[in-house]
N, C-alpha and C positions, 0 to 999 in steps of 0.2 A: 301636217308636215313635221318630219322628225327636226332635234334640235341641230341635229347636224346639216342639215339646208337653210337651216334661217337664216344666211346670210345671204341667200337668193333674193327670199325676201325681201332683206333690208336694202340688198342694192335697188332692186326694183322700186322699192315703195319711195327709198331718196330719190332717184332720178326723175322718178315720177312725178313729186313732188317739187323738186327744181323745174322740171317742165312746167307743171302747170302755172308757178309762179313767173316763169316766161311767158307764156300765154297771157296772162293775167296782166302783167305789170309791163311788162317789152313787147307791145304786138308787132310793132315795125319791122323785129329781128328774132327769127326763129335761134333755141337755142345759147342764147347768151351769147350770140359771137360778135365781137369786137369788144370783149368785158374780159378784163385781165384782173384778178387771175379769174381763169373759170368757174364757176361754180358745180362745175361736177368733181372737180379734184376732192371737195368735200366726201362726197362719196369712195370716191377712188380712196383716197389715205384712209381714211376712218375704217375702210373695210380691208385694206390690203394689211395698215398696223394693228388690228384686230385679232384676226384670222390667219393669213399666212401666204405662202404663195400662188397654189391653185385661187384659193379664194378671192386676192388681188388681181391675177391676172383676170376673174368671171367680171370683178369689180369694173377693172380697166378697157375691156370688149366691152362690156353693156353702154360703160361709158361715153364711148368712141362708136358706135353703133348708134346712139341717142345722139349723138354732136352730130351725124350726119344723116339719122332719117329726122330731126327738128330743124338743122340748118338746112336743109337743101331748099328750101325756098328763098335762102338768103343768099347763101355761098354755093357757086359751079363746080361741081364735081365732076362733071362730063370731062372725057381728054387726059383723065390725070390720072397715072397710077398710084398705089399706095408705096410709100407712105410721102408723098410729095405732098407739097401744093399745100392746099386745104385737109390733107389729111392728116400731114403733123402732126396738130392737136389731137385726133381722136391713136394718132402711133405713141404722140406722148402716156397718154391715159394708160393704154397696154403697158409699154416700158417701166413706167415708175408704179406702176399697180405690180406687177413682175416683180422690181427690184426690192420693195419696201415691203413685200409679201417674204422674199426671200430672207430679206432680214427677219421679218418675223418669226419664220418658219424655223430660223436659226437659232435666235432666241430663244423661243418654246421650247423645244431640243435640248439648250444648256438649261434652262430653267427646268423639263422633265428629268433630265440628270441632277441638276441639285436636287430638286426634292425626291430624289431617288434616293441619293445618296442620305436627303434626310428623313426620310424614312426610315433607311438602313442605319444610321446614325441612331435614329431614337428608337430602332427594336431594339439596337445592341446595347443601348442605356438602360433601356426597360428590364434587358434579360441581364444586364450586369447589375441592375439594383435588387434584380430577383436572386441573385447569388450574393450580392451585398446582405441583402436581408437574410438567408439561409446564412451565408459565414459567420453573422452573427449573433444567429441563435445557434449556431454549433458549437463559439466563440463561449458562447454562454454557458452553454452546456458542459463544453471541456471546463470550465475554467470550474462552474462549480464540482464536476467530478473530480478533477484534482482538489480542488478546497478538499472534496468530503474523503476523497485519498491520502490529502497532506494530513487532514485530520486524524485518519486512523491510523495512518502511518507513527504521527507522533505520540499517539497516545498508546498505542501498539508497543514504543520504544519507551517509552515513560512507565509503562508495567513489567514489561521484562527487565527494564534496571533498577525495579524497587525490587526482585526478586531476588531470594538467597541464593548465591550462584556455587556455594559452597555448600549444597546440597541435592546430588542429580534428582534424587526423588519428590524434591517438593518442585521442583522446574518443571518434572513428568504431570505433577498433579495439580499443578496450574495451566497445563496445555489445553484442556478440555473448557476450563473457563474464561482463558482468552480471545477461542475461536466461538464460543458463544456472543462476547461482547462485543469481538470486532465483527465479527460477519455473520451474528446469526445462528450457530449452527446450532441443532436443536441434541444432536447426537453425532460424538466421537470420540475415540480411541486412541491409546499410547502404548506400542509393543516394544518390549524390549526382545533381543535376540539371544536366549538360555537355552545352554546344551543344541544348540541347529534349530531350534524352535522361539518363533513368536509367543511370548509368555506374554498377558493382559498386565500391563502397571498404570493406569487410571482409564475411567470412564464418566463420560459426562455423568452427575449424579440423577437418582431417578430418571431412569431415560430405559425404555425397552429397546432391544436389539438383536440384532438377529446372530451377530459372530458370535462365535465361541470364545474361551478363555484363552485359545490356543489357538493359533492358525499355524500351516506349513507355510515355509521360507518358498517356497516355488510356485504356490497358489493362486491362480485368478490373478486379477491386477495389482494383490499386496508383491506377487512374484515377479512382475513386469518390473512395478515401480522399484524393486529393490536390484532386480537386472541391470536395469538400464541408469540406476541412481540417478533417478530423478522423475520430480512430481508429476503423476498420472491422472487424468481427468476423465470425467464422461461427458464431455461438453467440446473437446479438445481435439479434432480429429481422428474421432475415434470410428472403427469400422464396423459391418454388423459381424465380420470374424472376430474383432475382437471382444463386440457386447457380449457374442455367444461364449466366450472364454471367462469373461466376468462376471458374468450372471450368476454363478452360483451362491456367492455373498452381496448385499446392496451396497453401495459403496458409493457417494459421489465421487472425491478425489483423495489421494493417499500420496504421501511424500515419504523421505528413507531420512532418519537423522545419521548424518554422515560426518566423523572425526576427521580433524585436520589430516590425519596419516592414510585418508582415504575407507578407515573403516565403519562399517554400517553399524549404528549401535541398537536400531530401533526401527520403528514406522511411525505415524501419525497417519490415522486414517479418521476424515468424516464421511459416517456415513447416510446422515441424513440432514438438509437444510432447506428452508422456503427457496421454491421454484424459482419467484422473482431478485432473488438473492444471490444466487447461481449463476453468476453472470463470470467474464474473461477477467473484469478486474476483481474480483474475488479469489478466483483463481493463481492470480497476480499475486496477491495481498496473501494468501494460504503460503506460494509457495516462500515470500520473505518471513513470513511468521518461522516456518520450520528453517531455515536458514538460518535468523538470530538464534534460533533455540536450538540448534546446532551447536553453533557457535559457544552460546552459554552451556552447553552440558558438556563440551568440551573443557570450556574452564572451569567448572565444576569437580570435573573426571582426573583435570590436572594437579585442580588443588587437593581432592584426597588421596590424590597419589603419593604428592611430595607431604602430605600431611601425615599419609601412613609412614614416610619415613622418615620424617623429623619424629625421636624421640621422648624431644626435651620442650615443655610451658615454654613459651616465649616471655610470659613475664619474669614467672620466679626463677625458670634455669630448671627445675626439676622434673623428673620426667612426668608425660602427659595419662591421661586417663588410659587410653590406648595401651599405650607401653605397661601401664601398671595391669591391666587386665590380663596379656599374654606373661608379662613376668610372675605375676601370684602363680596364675595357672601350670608354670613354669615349676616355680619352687614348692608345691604343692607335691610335684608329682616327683623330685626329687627328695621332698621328706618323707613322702611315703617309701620312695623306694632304698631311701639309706636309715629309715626310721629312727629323726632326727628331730626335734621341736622347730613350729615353725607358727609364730605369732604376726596379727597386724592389729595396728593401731591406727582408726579412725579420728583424727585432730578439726574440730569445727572451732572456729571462731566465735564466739557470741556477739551479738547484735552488728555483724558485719553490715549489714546494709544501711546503717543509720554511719556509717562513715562516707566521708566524697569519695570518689573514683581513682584520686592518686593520693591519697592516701591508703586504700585497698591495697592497691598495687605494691607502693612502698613497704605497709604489714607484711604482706605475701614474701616479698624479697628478701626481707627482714630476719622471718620465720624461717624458713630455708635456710638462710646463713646459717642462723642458730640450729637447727638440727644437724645443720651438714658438720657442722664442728663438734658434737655432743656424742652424733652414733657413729659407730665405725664405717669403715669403707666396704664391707660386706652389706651392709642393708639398704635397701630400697627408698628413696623420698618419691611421693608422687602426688600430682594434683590428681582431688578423686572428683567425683558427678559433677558438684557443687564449686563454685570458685571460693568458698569458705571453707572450704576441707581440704585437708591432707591426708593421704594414706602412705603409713610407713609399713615397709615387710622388715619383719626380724626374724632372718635363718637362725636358729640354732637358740633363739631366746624362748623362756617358758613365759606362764601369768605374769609369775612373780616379777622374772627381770624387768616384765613392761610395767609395772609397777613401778618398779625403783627407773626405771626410763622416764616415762610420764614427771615422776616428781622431780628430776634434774632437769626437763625440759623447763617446766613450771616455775623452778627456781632460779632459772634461768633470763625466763623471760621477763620476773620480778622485780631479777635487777635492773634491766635496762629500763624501767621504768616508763611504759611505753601508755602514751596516752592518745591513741589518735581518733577523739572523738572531736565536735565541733567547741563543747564546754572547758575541754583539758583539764575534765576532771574526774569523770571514771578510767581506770586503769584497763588495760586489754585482759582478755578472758577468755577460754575458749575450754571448750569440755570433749573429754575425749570417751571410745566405745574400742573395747581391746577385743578380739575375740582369739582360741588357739587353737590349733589342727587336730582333730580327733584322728586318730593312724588308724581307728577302726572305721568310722563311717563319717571321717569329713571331707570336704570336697570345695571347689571353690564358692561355689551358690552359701554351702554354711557356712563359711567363714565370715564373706562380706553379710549373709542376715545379722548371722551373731553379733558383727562388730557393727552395725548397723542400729539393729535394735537397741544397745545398749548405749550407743551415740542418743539417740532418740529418750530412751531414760535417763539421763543426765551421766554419761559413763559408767564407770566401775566392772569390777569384775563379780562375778556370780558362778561357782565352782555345781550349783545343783541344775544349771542350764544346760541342757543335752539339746544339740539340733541335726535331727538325720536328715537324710539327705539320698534317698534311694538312688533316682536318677542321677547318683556319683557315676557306681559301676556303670549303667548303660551311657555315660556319655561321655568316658574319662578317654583323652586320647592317650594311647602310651607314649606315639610317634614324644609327642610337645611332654 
């Protein structure tokens, strides 16, 4: 017998058992009858609060079915209908076997919905600790991606503001070494854009590749990303019309360096880096690199702009290396063409660098005054290579007169008695290299050797010193 009858059983085997203890112990009165409370109510409750209401009510028949096939040798059932008389008791049995089943039955119901509900209650715990546990190894995950992001990021902004920003070309040729550090990359490129064409200005060092020194502006993905100004990927939704369009150079991703005024100056292309390196935040991180380096070649491109037009040293007042390059250049080719003398004089400080820094400056300012007031208003002061030099142009002076210049400079300087060493006891010094314009073959290259070399030999003039200078004619502009 399945377990779902065993309470057939159990009613049977109780009553059964109550009988024979009837039998046994009360022979005079079948049944327990005139014995309050009855002893089969045992039966009845136990299996109706048990079980439920069918169950109670099989409980409460068997019952009441046993009260009157044990009683009737006791109690007259003859004449009487159910539920009168003597049958009461066995209608009681049915009744409360019924009613205390029904409770049951009702019971077990809310009790199968609670633990329905807890059931449902502890999957949806079990499945929110299963997302608990996954958000928290996501949690993880993000948090140290960002770390190792926040990371490169600063250290990314910590290299590009140690860099000269007042020099686009060393900014160019730091791009290749920055994308190897932060991200890896084993091989990439810096174009700038000369005459409509992509010109090569740096490349990762030793590193084989496939581009040319030259790529076209319209080309493959260098021409999309420069289109569409802004950084192109192969990892990035890219389609297979467009793989087939980029294929003809390797290229992971290329970005456009773009001036504030909207114009393209350049590209930066890698085009090769570990696979597992390759990733969206990489990508991310590429395109803020070429962004700041944007950004800094712009102010790079601003500062030699207004640098080309400042004429004047910001410390001494005199004009700058720059200025004195196109002005020689200048008066060179007006002595030649009025065939007119046209001398310069290289002025070096001696032991400049064993002075501090504002004192340098102070000298510099110094010296300047003192020429400005000695040569006339037609000749040139200028700071030359060196921050210990000065170049002076004299239109119209020969050897000689820079001779007799030099020595009023000098006697000059004597008097003011200038000491600016740390001992205040050597006096200032400085040795000068004259060189003068040959009408037949000098040119500005032999001018600054002459005055140059001869800086370098401890000054003076030297009249058996000839310096040709072939590449004059081929490189002399009339225009300047």
């Amino acid at each position: 017998m399945t377990r779902k009858y065993h309470f057939i059983l159990e009613t049977i085997a109780g009553l059964a058992l109550l009988a024979a203890i009837d039998l046994l112990l009360v022979k005079e009165s079948g049944a327990f009858v005139g014995v309050h409370p009855h002893p089969f109510w045992i039966v009845v409750l136990l299996i109706a609060s048990r079980y439920g209401l069918g169950h109670g009510l099989f409980a409460g028949g068997t019952a009441g079915i046993a009260y009157v096939v044990f009683g009737s040798s006791t109690v007259d059932f003859s004449g009487v209908s159910f539920p009168h008389g003597p049958y009461i008791m066995p209608f009681m049995f049915l009744l409360v076997g019924g009613i205390l089943g029904q409770i049951r039955t009702i019971f077990k119901k809310q009790q199968a919905d609670v633990q329905e509900r807890f059931d449902a209650t502890r999957d949806d715990y079990e499945l929110l600790n299963i997302e608990h546990q996954a958000l928290t190894t996501s949690k993880w995950e993000l948090d140290k991606r960002i770390a190792l992001q926040s990371t490169t990021m600063v250290s990314l902004f910590e290299q590009l503001t140690r860099l000269d920003h007042s020099d686009p070309n060393e900014l160019y040729a730091k791009v290749p070494e920055l994308l190897h550090e932060q991200l890896n990359v084993t091989c990439s490129s810096v174009y700038l854009i000369i005459n409509n064409e992509l010109r090569l200005a740096a490349r990762t060092a030793e590193s084989s590749t496939s581009l040319p020194d030259v790529l076209n502006l319209d080309e493959g993905m260098v021409g999309e990303s420069i289109s569409r100004k802004q950084a192109i990927a192969i990892n990035r939704g890219v389609g297979a019309n467009d793989m087939t369009k980029f294929s003809k150079h390797a290229m992971n991703m290329c970005a456009p360096i773009i001036r504030k005024n909207d114009a393209i100056v350049g590209i930066i292309i890698v085009e090769r880096m570990p696979f597992f390196d390759f990733t969206a935040n990489a990508v991310k991180v590429f395109e803020t690199l070429v962004q700041w380096v944007s950004i800094a070649v712009e102010q790079a491109l601003q500062f030699q702009h207004f640098k080309d037009k400042n004429i004047a040293d910001e410390i001494t007042g005199a004009y700058n290396y720059l200025h004195f390059q196109k002005r020689l250049t200048y008066e060179i080719a007006r002595a030649r063409r009025f065939r007119t003398s046209l001398s310069l004089v290289l002025m070096e400080i001696k032991l400049f660098d064993r002075m501090q820094e504002s004192e340098q400056n102070n000298i510099l300012t110094v010296l300047n005054w003192i020429f400005s007031n000695i040569l006339r208003d037609t000749d040139i002061i200028a700071k030359y290579k060196k921050e210990s030099t000065f170049a002076i142009i004299l239109p119209g002076q020969s050897s000689e007169d820079c001779e007799a210049i030099i020595e009023r400079i000098s006697a000059e300087v004597r008097n003011y008695e200038l000491r600016p060493f740390d001992t205040r006891e050597d006096a200032l010094q400085f040795v000068a290299g004259v060189s003068t314009l040959q009408l037949t073959d000098g040119s500005y290259k032999s001018m600054v050797t002459t005055a140059e070399d001869r800086l370098h030999r401890g000054g003076g003039l030297n009249q058996s010193d000839v310096y040709d200078d072939i590449q004059y004619l081929l490189n002399f502009n009339r225009e300047e």
